[in-house]
C-alpha positions as CSV (number, residue, x, y, z in Angstrom):
1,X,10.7,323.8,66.4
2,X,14.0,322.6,67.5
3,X,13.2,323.9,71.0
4,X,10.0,322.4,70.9
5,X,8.7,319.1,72.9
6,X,5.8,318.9,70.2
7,X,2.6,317.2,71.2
8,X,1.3,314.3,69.2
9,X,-0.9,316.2,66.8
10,X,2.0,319.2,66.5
11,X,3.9,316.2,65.3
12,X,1.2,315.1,62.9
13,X,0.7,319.1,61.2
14,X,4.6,319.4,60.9
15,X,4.9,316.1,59.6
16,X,1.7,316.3,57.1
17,X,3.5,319.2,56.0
18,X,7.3,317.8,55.6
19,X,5.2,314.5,53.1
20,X,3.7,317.2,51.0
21,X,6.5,319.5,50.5
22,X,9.2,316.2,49.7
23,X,6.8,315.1,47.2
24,X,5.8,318.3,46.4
25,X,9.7,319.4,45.2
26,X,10.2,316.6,43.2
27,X,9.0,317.5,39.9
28,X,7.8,321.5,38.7
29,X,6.3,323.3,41.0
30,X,7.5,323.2,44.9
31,X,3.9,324.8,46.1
32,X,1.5,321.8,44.6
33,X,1.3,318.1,43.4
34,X,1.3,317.0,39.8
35,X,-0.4,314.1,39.0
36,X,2.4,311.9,38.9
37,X,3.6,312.7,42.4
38,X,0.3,313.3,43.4
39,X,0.1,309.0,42.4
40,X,3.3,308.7,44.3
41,X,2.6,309.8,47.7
42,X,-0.3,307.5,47.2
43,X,1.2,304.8,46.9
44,X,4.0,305.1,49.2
45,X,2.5,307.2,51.8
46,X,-0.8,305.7,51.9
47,X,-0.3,302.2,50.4
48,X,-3.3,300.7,52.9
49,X,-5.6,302.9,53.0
50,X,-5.1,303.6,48.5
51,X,-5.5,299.6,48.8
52,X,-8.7,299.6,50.6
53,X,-10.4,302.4,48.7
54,X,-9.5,300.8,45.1
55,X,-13.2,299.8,43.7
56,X,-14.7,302.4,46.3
57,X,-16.3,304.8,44.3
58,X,-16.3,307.6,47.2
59,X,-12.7,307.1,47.8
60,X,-11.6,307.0,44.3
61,X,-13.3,310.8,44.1
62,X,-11.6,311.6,47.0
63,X,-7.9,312.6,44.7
64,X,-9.3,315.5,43.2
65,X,-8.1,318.6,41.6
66,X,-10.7,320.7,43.0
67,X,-9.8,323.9,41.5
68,X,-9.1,322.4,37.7
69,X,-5.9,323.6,37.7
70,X,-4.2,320.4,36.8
71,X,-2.7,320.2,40.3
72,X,-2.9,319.7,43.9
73,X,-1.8,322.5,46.4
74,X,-1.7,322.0,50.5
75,X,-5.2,323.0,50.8
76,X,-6.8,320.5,48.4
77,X,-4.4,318.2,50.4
78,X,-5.7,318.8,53.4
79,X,-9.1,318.1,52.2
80,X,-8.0,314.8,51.0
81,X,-6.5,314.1,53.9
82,X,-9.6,315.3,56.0
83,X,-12.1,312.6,54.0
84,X,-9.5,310.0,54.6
85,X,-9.9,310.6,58.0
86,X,-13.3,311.0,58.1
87,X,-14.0,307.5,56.4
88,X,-11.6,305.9,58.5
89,X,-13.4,307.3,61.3
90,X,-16.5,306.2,60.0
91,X,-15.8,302.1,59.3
92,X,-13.1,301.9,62.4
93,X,-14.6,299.5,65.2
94,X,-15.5,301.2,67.7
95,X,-13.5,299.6,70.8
């Protein structure tokens, strides 16, 4: 990458990446989210959109452990991430 002129979204995967693994490494396991830094990204990663979705029943489903393993690895991240985007989408004005 340091050779690299990224484009904007090659910016957003390597970045999406760097948030998870920081968070990731700061407790147990450097491959997956525990619940408490799972509830720490949230908050200071995504203070706006965790704000907006408090009381929404869909969003609050949306930090799931989808394989009952007690954690969250990149690919149930992802899918977070892809909702969030996805409902964002959906209730942006359209301009």
């Amino acid at each position: 990458m340091c050779e690299m002129n990224p484009t904007p979204l090659e910016q957003t995967i390597f970045t999406l990446c760097k948030v998870f693994s920081e968070h990731a490494e700061a407790e147990g396991n450097k491959d997956t989210l525990n619940k408490n830094e799972v509830k720490k990204l949230v908050k200071t990663e995504l203070p706006h959109l965790f704000k907006a979705a408090q009381g929404d029943p869909e969003g609050q489903t949306l930090l799931m452990d989808f394989d009952g393993d007690g954690e969250m690895n990149f690919k149930e991240f992802m899918v977070v991430l892809s909702c969030l985007a996805c409902i964002f989408k959906a209730h942006c004005p359209k301009k």
